[in-house]
C-alpha positions in Angstrom: 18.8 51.4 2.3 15.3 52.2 2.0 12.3 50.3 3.9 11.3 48.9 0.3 14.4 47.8 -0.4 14.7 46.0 2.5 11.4 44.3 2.7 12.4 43.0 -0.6 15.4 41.8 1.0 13.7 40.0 3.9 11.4 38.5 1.6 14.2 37.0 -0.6 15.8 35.7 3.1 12.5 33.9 3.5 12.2 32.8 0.6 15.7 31.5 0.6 15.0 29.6 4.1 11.8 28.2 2.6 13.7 26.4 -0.3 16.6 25.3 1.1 14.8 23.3 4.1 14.7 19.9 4.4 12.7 16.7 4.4 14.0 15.5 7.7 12.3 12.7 10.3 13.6 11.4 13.6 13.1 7.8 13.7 13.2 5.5 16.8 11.4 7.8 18.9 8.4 5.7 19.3 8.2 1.6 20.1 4.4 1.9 20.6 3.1 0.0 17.6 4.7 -2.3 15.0 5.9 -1.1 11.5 4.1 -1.0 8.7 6.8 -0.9 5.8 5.0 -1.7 2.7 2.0 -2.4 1.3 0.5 -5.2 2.9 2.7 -5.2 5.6 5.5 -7.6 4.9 6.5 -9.0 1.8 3.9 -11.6 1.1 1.3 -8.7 1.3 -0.9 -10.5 3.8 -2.1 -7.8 5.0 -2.6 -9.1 8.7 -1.9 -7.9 12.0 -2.9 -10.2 15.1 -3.8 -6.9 17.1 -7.5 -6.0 17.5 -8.3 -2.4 17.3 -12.2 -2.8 18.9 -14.6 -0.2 17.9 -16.1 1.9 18.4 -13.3 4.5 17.1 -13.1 8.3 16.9 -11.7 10.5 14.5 -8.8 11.3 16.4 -7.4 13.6 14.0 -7.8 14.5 10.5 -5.0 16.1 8.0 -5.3 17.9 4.8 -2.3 17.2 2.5 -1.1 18.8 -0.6 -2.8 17.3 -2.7 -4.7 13.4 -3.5 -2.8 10.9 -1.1 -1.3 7.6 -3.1 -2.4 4.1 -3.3 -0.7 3.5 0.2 0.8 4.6 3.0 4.2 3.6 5.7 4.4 4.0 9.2 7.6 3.9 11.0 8.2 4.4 14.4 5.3 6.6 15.1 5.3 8.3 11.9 3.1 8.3 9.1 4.4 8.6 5.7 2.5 9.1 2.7 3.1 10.4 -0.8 0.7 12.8 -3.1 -0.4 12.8 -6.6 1.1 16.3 -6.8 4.6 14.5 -6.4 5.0 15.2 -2.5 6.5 13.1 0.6 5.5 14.0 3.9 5.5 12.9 7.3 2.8 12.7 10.2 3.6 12.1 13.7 1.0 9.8 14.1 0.0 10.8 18.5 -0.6 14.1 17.6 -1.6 14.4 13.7 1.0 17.1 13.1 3.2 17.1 9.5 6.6 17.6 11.0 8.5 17.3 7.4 7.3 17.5 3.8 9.4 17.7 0.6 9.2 17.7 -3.2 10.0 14.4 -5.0 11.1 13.9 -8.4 8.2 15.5 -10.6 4.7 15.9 -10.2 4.0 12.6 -10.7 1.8 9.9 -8.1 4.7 7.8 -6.4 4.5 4.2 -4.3 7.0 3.6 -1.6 8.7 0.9 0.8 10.9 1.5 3.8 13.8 -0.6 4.6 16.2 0.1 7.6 16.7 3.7 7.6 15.7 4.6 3.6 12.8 4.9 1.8 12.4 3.2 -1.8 10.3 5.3 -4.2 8.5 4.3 -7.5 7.0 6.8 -9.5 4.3 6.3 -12.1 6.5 8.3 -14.8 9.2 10.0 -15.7 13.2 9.6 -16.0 14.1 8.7 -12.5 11.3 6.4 -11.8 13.3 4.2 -9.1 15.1 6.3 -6.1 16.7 5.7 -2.3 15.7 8.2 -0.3 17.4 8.6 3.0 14.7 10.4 5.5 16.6 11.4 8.2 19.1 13.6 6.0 16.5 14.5 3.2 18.1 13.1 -0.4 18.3 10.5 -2.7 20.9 8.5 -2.0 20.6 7.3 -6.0 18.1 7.4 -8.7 17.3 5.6 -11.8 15.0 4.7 -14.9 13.3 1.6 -14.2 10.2 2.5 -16.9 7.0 4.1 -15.5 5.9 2.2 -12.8 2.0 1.4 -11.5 2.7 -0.9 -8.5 4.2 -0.9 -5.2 7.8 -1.8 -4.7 9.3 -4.6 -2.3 12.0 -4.9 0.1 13.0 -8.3 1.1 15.8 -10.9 1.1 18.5 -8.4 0.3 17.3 -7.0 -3.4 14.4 -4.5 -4.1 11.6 -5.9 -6.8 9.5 -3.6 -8.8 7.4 -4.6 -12.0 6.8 -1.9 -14.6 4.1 -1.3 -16.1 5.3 -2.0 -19.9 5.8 -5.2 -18.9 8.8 -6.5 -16.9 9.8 -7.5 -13.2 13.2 -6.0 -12.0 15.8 -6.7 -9.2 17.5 -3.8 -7.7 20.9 -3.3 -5.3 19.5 -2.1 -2.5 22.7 -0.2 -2.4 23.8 1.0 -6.1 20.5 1.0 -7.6 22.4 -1.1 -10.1 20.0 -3.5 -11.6 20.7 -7.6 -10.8 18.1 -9.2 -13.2 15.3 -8.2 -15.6 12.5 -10.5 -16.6 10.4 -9.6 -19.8 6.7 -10.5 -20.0 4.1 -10.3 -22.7 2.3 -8.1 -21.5 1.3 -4.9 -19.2 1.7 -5.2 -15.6 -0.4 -3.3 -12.4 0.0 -5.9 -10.2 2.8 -5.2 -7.5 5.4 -8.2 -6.5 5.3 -10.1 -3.7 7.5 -12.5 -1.9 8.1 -15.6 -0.3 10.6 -18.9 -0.2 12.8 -17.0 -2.9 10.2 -17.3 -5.1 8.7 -13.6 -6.6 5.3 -13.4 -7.4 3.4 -11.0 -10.4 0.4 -10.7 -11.9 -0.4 -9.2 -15.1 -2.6 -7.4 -17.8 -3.0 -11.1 -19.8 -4.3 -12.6 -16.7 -0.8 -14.2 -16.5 0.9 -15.2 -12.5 4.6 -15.3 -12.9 6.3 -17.2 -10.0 9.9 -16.3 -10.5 13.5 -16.9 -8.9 14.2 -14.3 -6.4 18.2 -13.8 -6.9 18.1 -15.2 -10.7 15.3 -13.8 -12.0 14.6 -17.2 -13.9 11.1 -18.3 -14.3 9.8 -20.8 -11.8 6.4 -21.6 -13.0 3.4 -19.6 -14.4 -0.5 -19.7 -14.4 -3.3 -18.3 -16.8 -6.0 -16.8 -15.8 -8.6 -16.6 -17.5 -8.8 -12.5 -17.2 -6.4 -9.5 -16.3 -4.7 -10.0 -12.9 -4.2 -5.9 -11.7 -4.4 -7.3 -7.9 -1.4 -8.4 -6.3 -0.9 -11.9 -5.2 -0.9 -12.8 -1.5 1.3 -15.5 -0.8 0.8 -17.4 2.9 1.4 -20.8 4.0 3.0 -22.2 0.9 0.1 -21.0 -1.0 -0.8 -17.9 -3.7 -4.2 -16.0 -2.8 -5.3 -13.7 -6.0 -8.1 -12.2 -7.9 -8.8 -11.7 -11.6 -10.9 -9.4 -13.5 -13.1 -12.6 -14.7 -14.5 -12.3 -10.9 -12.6 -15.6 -10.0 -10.6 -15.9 -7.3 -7.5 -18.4 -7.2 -5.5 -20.6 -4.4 -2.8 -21.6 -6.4 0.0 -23.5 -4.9 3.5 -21.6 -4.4 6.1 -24.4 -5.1 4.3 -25.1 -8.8 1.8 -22.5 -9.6 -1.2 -25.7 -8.9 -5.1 -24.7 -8.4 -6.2 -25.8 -4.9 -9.3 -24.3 -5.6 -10.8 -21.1 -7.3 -13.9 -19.0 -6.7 -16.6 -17.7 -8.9 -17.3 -14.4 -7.3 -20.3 -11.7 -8.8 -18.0 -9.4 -10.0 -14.5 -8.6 -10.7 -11.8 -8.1 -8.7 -8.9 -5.7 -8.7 -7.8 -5.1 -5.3 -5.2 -7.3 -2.5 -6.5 -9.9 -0.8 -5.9 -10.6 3.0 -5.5 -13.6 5.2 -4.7 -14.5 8.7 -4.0 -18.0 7.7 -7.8 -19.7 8.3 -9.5 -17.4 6.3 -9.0 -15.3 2.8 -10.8 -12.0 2.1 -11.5 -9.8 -1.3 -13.4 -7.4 -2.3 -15.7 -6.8 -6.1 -16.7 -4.2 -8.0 -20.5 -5.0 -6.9 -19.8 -3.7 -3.3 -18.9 -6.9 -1.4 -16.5 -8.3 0.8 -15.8 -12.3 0.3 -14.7 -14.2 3.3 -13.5 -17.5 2.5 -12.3 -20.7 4.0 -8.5 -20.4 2.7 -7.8 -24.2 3.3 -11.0 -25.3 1.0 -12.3 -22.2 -0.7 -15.8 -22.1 0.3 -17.9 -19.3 1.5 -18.2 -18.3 5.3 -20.2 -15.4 4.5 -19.8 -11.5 2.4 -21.2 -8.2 2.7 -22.2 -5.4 0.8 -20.9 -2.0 1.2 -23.0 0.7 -1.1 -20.2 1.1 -4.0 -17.1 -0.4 -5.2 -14.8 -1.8 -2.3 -11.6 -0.3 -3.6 -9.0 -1.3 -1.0 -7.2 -3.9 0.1 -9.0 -5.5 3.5 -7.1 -5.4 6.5 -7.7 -8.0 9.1 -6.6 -6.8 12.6 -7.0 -9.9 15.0 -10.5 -11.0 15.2 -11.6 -7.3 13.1 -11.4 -6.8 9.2 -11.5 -3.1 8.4 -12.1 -2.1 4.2 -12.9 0.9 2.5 -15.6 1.5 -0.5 -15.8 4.3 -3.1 -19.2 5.0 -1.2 -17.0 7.2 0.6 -17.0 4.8 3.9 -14.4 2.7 5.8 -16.0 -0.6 7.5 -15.3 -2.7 10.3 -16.3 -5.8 10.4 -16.1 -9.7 12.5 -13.8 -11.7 11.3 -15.4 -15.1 12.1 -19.1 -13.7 11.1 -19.1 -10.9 8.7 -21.4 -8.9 11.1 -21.3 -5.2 11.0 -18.9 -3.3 13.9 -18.6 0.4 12.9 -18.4 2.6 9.6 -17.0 5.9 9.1 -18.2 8.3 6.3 -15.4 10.9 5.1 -15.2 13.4 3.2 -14.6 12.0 -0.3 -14.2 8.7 -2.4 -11.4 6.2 -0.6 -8.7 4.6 -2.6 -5.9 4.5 -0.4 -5.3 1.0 1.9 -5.4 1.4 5.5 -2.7 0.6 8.3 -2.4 -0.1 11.7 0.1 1.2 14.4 -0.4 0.2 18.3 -4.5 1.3 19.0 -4.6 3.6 15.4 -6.2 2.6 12.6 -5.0 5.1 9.9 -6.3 5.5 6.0 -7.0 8.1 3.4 -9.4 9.9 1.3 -10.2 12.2 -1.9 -9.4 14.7 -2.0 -6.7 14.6 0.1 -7.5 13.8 3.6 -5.6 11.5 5.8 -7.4 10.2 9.1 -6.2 8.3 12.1 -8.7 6.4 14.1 -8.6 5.0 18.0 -10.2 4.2 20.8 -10.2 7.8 23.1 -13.5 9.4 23.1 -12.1 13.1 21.4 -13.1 15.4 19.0 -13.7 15.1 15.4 -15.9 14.1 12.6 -18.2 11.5 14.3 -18.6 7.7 13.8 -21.6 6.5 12.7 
């Protein structure tokens, strides 16, 4: 055979080695930090951990994905998991920052995700296998389906997987078959993701519409109008519904019968997930400012103004809120006073929630950096 010939060979081995390897993550090898399975945290999206990560923090480590990193991100066990807009999974061992899987999803499409014992649930925004199981440790879909294109984040709780699609319905899923249970039609577009509490489901959508419905039926329970769109999802705690609108009002609604306790006439309007510990209830606006509110009675402790849009989710970590801001900065502020910890600029617009696992604060950024954040003084982009 001549050295040409078997080049080419080699290269086809390679090649061959390349495409057949796959995703694959040990789980269970870390207890350091607590899970963060889905957006929000747990089902009711709170958003809360009762862990403070006290800045200042460095830059522990920065990674460079394949492409923009989605909405949100999972962390299990010590390992990060995120999805791209370029329709890729991969996984980050959180202590050292190094990908130790990656894999191709089902077309190039962005993609949301929730883990549940074992699995990862995907949603992607389009195409005809919107809806999959994904089993990580052995690298394949376990089943797939058309659920419609989907623009939210799915949920995993009380033995069914939720999902509302965007052309306007909220779904029930066997965690195991992927066989649909129940389908609820609304009127109109949904972005808002589901969330869950008592049995009770609960969606926002386009028409400014909050559906509360029957977890295993799917039946309608109650519903509230807004008076704008409702694209952030509702954050249910303490019997009670915490949600924004795009007519800058911001709602405590009650969970059992979809009553006002109180609303909020904020500057601007709001698209992104709340957060509450319980005492007190955080959004951000499209002005550039962070709300803290009294969740019991709705009035003002105090806000702040980041320099552009704050287009996440807050995260409250203990007596700490962290946020981050299309002026390319994540914040840290004081719970009980609003005052100003630590910021962080990176290297492009943020869009992408951040989570916690033991001391690390970990988060995203165009155009497709993921960071991880803690308390040892090491190298890295510096901390302003």
């Amino acid at each position: 055979m001549s050295t040409t010939s078997t080049f080419l060979l080699l290269l086809l081995v390679l090649a061959a080695g390349a495409c057949s390897k796959k995703f694959n993550v040990k789980l269970g090898q870390s207890n350091l930090g607590t899970n963060w399975t889905l957006f929000g945290g747990r089902p009711t999206r709170t958003n809360f951990r009762d862990h403070s990560i006290t800045p200042p923090l460095s830059n522990i480590w920065t990674h460079k994905a394949s492409s923009a990193v989605g909405p949100s991100l999972v962390v299990v066990d010590g390992i990060l998991i995120l999805t791209t807009l370029d329709g890729r999974i991969e996984a980050i061992d959180i202590e050292s920052g190094e990908r130790v899987s990656n894999a191709k999803l089902n077309g190039p499409y962005e993609s949301t995700s929730a883990y549940f014992d074992g699995f990862l649930y995907i949603a992607q925004r389009y195409g005809d296998k919107t809806l999959a199981k994904y089993d990580l440790t052995a690298g394949k879909y376990l089943w797939t389906t058309d659920a419609g294109d989907i623009a939210s984040e799915p949920l995993v709780g009380e033995g069914g997987l939720y999902i509302s699609a965007q052309y306007g319905h909220i779904d029930r899923y066997d965690l195991e078959t992927g066989k649909r249970v129940w389908r609820y039609d609304t009127d109109n577009q949904i972005r808002s993701s589901p969330a869950l509490s008592q049995s009770l489901v609960v969606v926002g959508s386009d028409d400014g519409t909050v559906y509360a419905l029957n977890a295993k039926k799917g039946s309608l329970v109650w519903e509230h109008k807004a008076r704008g769109s409702v694209f952030a999802t509702p954050v249910l705690d303490a019997g009670n519904v915490f949600v924004g609108s795009v007519d800058s009002v911001f709602y405590s609604l009650t969970l059992r019968n979809g009553g006002v306790n109180w609303d909020f006439k904020a500057d601007a309007p709001i698209y992104q997930t709340a957060a509450t510990d319980g005492r007190s209830v955080l959004f951000g606006t499209t002005d550039g400012l962070l709300y803290c509110l009294n969740a019991a009675t709705g009035k003002l402790k105090w806000r702040f103004g980041a320099q552009s849009v704050v287009s996440t989710a807050p995260l409250i970590c203990g007596n700490l809120v962290y946020f981050g801001s299309l002026d390319q900065k994540y914040y840290c502020l004081e719970l009980d006073t609003g005052r100003d910890l630590w910021s962080f600029t990176t290297r492009g617009r943020i869009r992408t929630s951040l989570v916690t696992w033991g001391d690390y604060v970990l988060g995203a950024s165009e155009d497709r950096y993921v960071y991880a954040f803690g308390r040892p003084p090491m190298s890295g982009a510096e901390s302003e």
